[in-house]
C-alpha positions as a Markdown table, in Angstrom:
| # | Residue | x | y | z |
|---|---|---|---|---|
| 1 | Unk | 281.2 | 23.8 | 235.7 |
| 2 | Unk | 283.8 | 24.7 | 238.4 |
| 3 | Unk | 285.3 | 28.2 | 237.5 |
| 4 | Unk | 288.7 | 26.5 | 238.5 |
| 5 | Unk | 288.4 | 23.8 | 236.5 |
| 6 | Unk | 287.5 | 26.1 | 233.5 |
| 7 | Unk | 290.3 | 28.5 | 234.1 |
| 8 | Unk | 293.1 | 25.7 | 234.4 |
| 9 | Unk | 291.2 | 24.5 | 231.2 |
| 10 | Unk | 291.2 | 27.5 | 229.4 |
| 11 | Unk | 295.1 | 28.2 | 230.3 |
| 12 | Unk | 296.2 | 24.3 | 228.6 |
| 13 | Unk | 293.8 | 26.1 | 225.7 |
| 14 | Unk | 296.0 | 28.8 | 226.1 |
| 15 | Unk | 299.5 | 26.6 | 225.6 |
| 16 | Unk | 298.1 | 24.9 | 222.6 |
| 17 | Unk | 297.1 | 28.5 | 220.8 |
| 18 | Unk | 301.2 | 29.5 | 221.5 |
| 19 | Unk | 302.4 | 26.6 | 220.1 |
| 20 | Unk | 300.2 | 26.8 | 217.1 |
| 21 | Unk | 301.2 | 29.7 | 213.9 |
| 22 | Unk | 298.6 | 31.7 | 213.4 |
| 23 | Unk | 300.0 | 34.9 | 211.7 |
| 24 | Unk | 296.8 | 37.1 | 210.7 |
| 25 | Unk | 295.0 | 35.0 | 207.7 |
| 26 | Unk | 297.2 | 32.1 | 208.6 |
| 27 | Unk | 294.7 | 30.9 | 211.8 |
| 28 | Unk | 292.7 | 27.8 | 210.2 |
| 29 | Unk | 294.7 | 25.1 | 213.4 |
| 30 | Unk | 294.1 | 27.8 | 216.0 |
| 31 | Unk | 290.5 | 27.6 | 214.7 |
| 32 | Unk | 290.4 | 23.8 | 215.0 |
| 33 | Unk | 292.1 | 24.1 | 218.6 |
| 34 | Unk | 289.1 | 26.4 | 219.8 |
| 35 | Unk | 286.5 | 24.4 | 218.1 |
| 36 | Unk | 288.1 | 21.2 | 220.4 |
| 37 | Unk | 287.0 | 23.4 | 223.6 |
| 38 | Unk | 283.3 | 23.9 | 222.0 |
| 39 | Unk | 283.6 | 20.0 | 220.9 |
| 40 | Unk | 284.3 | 19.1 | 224.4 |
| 41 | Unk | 282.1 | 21.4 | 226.4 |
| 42 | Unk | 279.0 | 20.5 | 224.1 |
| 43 | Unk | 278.7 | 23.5 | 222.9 |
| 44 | Unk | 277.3 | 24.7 | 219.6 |
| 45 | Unk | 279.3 | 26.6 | 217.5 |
| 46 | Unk | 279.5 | 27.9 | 214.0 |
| 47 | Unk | 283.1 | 28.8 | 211.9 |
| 48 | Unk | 283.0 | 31.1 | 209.4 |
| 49 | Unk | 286.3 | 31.0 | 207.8 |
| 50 | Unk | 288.8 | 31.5 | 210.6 |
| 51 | Unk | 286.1 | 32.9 | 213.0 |
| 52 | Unk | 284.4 | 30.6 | 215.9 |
| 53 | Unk | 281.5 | 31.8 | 217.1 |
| 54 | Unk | 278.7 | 30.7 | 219.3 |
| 55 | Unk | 275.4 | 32.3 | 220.9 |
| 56 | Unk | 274.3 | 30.9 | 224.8 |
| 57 | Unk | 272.1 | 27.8 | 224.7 |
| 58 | Unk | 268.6 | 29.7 | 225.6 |
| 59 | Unk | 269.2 | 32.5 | 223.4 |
| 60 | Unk | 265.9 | 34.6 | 223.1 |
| 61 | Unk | 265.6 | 37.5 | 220.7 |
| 62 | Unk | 263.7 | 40.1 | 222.5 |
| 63 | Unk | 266.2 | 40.4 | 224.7 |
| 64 | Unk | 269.5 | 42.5 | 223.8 |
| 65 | Unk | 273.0 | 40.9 | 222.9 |
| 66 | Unk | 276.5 | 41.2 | 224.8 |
| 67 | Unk | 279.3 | 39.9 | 223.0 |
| 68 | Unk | 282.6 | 38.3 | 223.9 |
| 69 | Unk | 285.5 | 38.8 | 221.6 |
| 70 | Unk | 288.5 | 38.6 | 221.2 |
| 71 | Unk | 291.2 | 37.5 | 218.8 |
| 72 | Unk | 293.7 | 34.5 | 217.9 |
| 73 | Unk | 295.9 | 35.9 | 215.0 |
| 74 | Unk | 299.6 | 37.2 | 216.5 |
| 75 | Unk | 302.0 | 39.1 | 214.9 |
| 76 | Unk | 305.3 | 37.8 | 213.2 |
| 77 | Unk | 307.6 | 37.1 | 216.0 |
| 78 | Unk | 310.4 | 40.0 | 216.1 |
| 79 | Unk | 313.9 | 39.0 | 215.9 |
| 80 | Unk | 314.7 | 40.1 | 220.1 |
| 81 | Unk | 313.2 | 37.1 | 221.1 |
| 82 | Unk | 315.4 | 34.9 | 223.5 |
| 83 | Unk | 313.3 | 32.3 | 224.1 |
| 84 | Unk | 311.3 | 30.0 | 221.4 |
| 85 | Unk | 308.2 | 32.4 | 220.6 |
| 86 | Unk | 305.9 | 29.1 | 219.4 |
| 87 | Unk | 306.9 | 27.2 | 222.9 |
| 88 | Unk | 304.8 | 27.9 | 225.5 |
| 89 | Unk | 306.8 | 28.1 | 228.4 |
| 90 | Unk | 305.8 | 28.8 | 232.6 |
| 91 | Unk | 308.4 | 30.2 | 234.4 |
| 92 | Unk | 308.2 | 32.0 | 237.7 |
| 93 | Unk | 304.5 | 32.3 | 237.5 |
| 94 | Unk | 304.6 | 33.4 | 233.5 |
| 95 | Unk | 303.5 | 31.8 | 230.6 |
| 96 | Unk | 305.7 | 32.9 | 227.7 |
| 97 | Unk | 305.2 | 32.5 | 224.2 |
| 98 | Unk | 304.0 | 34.7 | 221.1 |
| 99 | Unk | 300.1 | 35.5 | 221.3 |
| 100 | Unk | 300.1 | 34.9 | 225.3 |
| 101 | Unk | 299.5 | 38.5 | 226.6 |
| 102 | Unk | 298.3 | 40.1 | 222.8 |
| 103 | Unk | 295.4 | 38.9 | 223.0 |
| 104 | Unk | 295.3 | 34.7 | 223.9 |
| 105 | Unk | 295.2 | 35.4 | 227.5 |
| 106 | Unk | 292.2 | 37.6 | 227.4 |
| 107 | Unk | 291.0 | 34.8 | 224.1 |
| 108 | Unk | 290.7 | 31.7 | 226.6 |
| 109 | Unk | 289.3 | 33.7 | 229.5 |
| 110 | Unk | 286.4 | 34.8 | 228.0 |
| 111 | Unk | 285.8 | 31.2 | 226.4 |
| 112 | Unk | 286.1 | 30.1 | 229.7 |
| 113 | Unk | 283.4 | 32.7 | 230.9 |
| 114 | Unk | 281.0 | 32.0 | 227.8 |
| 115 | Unk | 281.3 | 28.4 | 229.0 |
| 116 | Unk | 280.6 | 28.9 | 232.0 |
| 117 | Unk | 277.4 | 31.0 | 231.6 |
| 118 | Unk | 276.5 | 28.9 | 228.3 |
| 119 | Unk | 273.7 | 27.1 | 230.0 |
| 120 | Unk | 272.0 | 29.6 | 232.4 |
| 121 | Unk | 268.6 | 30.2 | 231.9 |
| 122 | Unk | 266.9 | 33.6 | 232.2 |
| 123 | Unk | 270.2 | 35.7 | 231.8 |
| 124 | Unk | 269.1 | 39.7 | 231.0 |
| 125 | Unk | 271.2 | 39.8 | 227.8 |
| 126 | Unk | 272.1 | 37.2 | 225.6 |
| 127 | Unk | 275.7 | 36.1 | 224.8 |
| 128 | Unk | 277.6 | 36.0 | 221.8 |
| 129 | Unk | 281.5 | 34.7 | 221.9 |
| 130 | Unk | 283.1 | 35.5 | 218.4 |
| 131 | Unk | 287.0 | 34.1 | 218.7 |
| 132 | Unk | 288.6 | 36.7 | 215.7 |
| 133 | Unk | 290.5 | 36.7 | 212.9 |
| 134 | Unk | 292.3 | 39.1 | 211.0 |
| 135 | Unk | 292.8 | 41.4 | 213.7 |
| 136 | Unk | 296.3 | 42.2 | 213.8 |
| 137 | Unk | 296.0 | 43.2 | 209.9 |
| 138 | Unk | 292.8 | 44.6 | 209.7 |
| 139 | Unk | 292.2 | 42.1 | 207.4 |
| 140 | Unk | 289.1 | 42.0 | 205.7 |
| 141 | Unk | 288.2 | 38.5 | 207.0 |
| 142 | Unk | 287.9 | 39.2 | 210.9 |
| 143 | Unk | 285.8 | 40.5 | 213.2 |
| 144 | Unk | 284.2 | 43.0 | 210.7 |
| 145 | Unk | 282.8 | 40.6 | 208.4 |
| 146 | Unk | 281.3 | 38.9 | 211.0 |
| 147 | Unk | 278.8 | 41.3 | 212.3 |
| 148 | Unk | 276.4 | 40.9 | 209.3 |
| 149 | Unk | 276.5 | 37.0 | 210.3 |
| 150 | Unk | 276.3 | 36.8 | 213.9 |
| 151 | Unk | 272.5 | 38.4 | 216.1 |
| 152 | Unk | 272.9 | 42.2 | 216.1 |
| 153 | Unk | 274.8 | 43.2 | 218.9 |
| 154 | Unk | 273.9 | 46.2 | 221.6 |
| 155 | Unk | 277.0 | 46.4 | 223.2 |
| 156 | Unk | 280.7 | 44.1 | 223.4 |
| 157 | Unk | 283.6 | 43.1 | 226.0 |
| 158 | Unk | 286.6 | 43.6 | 223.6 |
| 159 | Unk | 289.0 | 41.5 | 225.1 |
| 160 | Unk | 292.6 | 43.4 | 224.7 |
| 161 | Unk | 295.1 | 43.4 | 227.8 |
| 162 | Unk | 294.3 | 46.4 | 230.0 |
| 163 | Unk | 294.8 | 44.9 | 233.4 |
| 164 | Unk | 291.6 | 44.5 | 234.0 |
| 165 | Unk | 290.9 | 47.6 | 234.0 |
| 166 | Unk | 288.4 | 49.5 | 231.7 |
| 167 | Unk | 289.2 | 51.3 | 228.4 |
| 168 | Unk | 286.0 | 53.6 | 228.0 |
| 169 | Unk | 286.9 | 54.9 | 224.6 |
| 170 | Unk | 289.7 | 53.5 | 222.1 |
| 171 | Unk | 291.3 | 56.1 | 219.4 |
| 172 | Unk | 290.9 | 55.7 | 215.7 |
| 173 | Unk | 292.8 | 55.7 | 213.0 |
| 174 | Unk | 293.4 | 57.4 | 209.9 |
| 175 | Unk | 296.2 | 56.6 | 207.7 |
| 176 | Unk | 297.0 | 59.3 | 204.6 |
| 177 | Unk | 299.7 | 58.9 | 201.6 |
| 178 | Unk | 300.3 | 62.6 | 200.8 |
| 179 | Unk | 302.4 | 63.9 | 198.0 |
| 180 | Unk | 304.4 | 67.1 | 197.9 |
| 181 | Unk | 305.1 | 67.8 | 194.4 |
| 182 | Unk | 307.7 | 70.3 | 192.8 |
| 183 | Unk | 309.9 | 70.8 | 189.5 |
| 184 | Unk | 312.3 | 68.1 | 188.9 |
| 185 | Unk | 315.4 | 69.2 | 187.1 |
| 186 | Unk | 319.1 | 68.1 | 186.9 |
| 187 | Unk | 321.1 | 68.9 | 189.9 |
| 188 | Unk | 323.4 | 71.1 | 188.2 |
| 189 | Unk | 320.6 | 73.6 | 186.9 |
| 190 | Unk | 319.2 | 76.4 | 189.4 |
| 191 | Unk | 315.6 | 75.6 | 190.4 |
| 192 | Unk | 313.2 | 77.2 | 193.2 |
| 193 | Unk | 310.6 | 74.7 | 192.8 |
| 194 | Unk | 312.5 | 71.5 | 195.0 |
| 195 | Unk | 310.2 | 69.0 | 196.2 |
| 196 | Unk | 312.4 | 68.4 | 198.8 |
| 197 | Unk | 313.2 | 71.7 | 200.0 |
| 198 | Unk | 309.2 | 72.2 | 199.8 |
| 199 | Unk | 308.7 | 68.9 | 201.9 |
| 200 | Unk | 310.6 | 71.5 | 205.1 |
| 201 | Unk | 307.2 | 73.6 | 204.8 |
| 202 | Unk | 304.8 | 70.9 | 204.7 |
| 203 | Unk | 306.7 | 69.0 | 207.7 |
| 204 | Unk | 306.7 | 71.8 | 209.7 |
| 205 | Unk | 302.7 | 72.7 | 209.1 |
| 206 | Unk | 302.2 | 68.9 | 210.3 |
| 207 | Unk | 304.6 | 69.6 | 213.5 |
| 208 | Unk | 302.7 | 72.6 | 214.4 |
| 209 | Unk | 299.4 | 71.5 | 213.4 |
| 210 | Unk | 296.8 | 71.1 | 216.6 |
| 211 | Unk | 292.7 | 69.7 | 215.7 |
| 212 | Unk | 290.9 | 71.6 | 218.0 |
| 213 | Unk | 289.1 | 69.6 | 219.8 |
| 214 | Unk | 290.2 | 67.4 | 223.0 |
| 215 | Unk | 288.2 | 64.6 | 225.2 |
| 216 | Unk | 288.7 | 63.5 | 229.1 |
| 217 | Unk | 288.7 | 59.8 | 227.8 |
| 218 | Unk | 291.6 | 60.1 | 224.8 |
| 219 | Unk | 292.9 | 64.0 | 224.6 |
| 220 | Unk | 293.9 | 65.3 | 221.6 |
| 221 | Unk | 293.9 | 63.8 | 217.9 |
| 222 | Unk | 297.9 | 62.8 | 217.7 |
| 223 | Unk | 299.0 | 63.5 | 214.4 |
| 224 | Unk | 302.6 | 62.0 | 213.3 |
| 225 | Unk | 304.3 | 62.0 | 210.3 |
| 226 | Unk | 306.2 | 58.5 | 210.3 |
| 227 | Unk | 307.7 | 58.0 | 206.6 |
| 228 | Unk | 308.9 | 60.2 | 204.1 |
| 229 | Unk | 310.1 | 59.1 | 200.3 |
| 230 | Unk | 311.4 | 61.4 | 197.5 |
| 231 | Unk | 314.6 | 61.0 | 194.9 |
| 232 | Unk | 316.4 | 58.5 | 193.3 |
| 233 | Unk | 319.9 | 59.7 | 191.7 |
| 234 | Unk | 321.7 | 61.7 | 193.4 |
| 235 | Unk | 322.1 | 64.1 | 189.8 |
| 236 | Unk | 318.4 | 64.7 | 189.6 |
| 237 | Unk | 315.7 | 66.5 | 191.6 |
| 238 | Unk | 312.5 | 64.4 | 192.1 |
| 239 | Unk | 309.0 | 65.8 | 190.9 |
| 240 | Unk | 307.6 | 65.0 | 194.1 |
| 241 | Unk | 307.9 | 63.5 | 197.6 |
| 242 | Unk | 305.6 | 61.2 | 199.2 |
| 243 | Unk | 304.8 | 61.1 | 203.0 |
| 244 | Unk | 302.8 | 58.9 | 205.0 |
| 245 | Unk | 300.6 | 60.0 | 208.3 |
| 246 | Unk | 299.4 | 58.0 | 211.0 |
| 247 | Unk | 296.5 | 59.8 | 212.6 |
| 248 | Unk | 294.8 | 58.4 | 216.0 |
| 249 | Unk | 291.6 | 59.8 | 216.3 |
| 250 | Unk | 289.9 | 60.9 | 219.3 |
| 251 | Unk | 286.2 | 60.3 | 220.3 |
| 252 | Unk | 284.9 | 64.1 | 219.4 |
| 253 | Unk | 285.8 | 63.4 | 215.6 |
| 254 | Unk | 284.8 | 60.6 | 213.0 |
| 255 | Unk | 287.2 | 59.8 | 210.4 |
| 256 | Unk | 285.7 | 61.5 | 207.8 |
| 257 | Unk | 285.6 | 64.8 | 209.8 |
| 258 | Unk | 289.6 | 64.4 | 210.2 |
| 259 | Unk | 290.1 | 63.5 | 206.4 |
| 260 | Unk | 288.2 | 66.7 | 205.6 |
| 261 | Unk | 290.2 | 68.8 | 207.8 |
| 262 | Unk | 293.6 | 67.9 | 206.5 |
| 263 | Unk | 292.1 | 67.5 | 202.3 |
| 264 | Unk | 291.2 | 71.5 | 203.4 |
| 265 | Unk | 293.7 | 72.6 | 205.2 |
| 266 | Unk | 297.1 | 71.0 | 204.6 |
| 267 | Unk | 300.0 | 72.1 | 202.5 |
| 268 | Unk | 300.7 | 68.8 | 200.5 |
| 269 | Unk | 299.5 | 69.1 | 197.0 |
| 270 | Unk | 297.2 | 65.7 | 197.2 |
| 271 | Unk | 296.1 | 64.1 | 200.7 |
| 272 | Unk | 294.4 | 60.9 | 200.6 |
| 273 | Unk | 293.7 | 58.7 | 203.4 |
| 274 | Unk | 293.7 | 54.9 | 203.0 |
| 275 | Unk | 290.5 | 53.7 | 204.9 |
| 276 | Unk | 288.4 | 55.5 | 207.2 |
| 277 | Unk | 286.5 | 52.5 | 208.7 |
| 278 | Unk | 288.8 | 52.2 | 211.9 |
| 279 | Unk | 286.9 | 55.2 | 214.1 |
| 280 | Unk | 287.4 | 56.0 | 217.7 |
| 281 | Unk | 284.8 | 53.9 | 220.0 |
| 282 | Unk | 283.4 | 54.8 | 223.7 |
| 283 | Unk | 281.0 | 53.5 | 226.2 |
| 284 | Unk | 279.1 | 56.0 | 228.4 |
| 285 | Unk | 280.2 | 56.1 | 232.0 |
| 286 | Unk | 276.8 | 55.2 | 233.0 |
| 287 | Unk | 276.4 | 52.1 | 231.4 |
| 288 | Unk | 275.8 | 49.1 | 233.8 |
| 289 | Unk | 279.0 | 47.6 | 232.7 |
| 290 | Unk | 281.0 | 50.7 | 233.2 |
| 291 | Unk | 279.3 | 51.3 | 236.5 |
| 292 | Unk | 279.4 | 47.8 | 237.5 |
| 293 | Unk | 283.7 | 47.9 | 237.2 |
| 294 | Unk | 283.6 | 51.0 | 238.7 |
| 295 | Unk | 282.0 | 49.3 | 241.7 |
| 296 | Unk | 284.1 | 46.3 | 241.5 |
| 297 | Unk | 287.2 | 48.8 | 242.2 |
| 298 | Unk | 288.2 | 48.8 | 238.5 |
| 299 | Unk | 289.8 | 52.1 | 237.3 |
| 300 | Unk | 288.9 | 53.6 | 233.6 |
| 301 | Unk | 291.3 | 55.2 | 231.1 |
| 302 | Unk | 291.0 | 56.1 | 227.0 |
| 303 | Unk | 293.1 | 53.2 | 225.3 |
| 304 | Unk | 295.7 | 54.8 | 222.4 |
| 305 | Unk | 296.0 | 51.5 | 220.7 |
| 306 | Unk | 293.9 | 50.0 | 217.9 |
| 307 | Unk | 292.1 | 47.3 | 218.5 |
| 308 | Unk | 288.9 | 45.3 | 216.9 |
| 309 | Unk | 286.8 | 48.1 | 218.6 |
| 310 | Unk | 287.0 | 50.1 | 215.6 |
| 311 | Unk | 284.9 | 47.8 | 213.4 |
| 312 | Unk | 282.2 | 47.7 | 215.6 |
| 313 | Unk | 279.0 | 50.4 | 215.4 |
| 314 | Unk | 277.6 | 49.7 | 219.4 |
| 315 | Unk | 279.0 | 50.7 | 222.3 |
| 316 | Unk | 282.2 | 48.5 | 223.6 |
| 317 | Unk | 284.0 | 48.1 | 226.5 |
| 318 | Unk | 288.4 | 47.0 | 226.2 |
| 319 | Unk | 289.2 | 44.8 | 229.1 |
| 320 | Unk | 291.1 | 41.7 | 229.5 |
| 321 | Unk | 294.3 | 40.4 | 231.5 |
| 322 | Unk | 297.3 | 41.4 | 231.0 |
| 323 | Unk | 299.7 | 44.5 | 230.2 |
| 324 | Unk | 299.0 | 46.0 | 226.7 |
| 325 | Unk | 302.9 | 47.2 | 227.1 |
| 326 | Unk | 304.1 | 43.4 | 226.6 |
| 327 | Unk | 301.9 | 43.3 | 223.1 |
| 328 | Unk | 304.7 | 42.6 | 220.3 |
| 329 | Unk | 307.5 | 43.2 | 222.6 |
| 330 | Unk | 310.4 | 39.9 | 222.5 |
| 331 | Unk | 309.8 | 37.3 | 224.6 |
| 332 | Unk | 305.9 | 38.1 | 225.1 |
| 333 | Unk | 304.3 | 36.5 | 228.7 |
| 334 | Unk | 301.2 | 36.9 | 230.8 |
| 335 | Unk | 301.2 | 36.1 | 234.0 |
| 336 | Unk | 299.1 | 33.1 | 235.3 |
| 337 | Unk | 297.6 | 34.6 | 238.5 |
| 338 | Unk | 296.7 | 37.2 | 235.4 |
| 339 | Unk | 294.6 | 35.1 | 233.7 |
| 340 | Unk | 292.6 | 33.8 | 237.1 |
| 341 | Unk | 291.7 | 37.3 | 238.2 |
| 342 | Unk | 290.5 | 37.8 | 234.9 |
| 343 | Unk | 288.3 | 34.6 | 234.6 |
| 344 | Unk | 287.2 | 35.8 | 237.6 |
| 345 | Unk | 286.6 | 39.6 | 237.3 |
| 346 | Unk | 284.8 | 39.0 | 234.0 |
| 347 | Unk | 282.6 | 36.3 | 235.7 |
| 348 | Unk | 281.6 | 38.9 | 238.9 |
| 349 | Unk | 281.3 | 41.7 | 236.3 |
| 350 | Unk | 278.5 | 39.8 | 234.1 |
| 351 | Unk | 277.0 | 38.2 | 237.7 |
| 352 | Unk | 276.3 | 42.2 | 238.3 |
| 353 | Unk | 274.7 | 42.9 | 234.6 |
| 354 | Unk | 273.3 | 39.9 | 233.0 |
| 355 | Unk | 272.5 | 37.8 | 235.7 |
């Protein structure tokens, strides 16, 4: 098929997916809008739950698997937004509406791109397109739960707006509840044992607190303290405080290795963190992919944001059209020229590796 036809295809797939709710859980009619596209291109496809997923039509299994993914969940729509967030709407060359830049452009480009390479013979890797739920939340029904279902993959396209440029290594993250505990007591009483005026301590030791080690692709572990909760009467002093810590891990650390620093080394009385499945994720610079962007002109950069990187186990690669910048902002757009370079890029990128 015509790569313009499938990209002008894939952009009307595009419009439908804005003007369709599908909060993260909530994606069953986005799933029935991308299973029209496999419907119509004759291709097969399997859903499992809210996930659509299909493998290229001479699939051989001695030979290793590349997978496509991206995702169709949004967000909730914040309250900035001027224009309606479930009407797709092209104005000056951009298609607004909520999902359009975070991640339905990059979705409906690498449909298109599975489409088109659906019924090649002899390709050097195998194809797998997986269209996600669950990603915005983490959910438990997304990407992750797929990967026991689907061929074992050797390495993924992530599809996440990067400007087509490529993320070689994504950050983890680690969130801890930690408590900070003390003597509670009526106000009116002396007591040297405040929660509270212990929180200053622990606070500052998170301020100051550096992990040692830093990467080229990410830099350093960023550590942030981003909720605090203690007292409820203004007469009493609380027994403890509780804090929360977002954590995005770097590639020279797994999760576990950052909860055992902090459970060791922090102030707080307890420390617990609340998943460690989300890990950092990298791709060599020598892999064919990464060599073949390089060559294409492509720049590379570590990627601070989460994305559904951190489920997987094999090397992966972030790249897809449009600005990660615009992801949850008001009045969310991708550009259409956006979403042609990418059909294209993607297409010249797997020409150079599987072809």
């Amino acid at each position: 098929m015509a790569l313009t036809k499938l990209t002008n295809d894939a952009i009307s797939l595009l419009k439908q997916l804005i003007e369709t709710q599908s909060f993260s859980s909530e994606e069953d009619q986005t799933a029935l809008h991308i299973e029209g596209w496999f419907k119509q291109n004759d291709i097969d496809f399997t859903r499992t739950k809210n996930n659509v997923w299909a493998v290229n039509k001479h699939f051989d299994e001695s030979k290793p698997t590349l997978l496509l993914n991206s995702h169709h969940d949004t967000v909730k729509p914040n309250t900035a937004y001027t224009k309606d967030p479930f009407k797709a709407i092209v104005e000056d060359g951009k298609l607004y509406g909520l999902g359009s830049n975070d991640a339905g452009g990059c979705l409906v480009s690498l449909i298109a791109v599975f489409t088109y390479f659906y019924n090649h013979k002899d390709l050097k890797y195998n194809l797998v397109l997986v269209a996600s739920a669950e990603e915005e939340s983490s959910g438990p029904n997304g990407l992750n739960s797929m990967l026991p279902i689907i061929p074992k993959v050797d390495v993924a396209i992530v599809g996440e707006p990067t400007l087509m440029n490529l993320a070689v290594a994504e950050k983890g993250l680690v969130v801890f509840d930690a408590v900070v505990a003390g003597t509670p007591s009526h106000a009116a009483h002396p007591n040297d044992n405040n929660a509270i005026y212990n929180t200053i301590e622990v606070l500052q030791w998170f301020k100051d607190f550096k992990f040692k080690k830093s990467t080229e692709a990410l830099g350093e572990v960023k550590l942030t303290v981003t909720q605090i909760n203690g007292g409820s009467q203004h007469n009493v002093v609380p027994a403890d405080v509780e804090l929360v810590i977002d954590v995005r891990v770097n590639d020279a650390y797994s999760n576990a290795e950052i909860a055992e620093v902090l459970q060791n080394q922090s102030p707080c009385t307890s420390i617990t963190p609340r998943s460690l499945r989300l890990n950092s994720s990298s791709i060599p610079m020598n892999h064919g992919l990464v060599k073949a962007g390089i060559a294409m002109g492509r720049t590379t950069y570590g990627s601070p944001t989460l994305s559904d990187q951190a489920v997987l186990t094999c090397q992966s690669l972030k790249l897809g059209p449009g600005d990660s910048t615009r992801s949850h902002s008001a009045d969310e757009y991708i550009y259409l020229k956006e979403i042609e370079e990418g059909v294209k890029i993607y297409v010249e990128l797997l020409n150079r590796v599987i072809v």
